[in-house]
N, C-alpha and C positions, 0 to 999 in steps of 0.2 A: 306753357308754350312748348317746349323741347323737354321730351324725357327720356328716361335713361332707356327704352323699350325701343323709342324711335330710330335714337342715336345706335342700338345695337341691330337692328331692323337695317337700316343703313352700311352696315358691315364694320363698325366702330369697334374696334378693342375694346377690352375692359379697361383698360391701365389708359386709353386715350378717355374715353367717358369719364373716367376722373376726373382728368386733366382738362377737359374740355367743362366741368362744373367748379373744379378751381377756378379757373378762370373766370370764370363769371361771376363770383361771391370776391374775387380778386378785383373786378374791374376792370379785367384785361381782355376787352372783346376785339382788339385787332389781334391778338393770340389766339381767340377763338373764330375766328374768320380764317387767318392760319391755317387752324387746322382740320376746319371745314372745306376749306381749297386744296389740303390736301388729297382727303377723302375724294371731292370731286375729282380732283384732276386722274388720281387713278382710275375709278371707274370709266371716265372718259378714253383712259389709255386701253379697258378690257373692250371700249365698246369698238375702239378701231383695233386694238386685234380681231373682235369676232366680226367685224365687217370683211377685213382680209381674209378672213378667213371663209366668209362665205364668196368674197368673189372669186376665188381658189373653188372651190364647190362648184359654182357656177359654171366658170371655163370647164370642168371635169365632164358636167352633164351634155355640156356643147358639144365640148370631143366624142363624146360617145353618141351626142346625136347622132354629128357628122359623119361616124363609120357608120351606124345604121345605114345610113343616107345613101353609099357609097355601096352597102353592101346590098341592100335593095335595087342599084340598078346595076 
């Protein structure tokens, strides 16, 4: 099911893929849930940085339509 290529495929430390296969031969899969929401939750936080940061992009391209716009008539 889950290998250790995946999990580092995923952006998983070494020292967490461990941790995350202790846990499992441990029994302890709400500690592996854990630390699968953590993984998520960052990525989540890279995906709305790179969304601000494209609507910052966005407004830039506007502005500079706008003076084209401005400077054309």
């Amino acid at each position: 099911m889950v290998s250790e290529e995946m999990l580092a495929e995923l952006g998983f430390k070494p020292g967490d893929i461990s941790e995350f296969f202790r846990f499992g031969e441990e029994k302890q899969f709400a500690a592996q849930k854990k630390l699968l929401r953590r993984y998520r939750d960052g990525l989540l936080q890279q995906i709305h940085g790179d969304e601000k940061r494209i609507t910052h992009i966005d407004y830039l391209i506007h502005e500079i339509e706008k003076q084209t716009q401005e400077v054309s008539l």
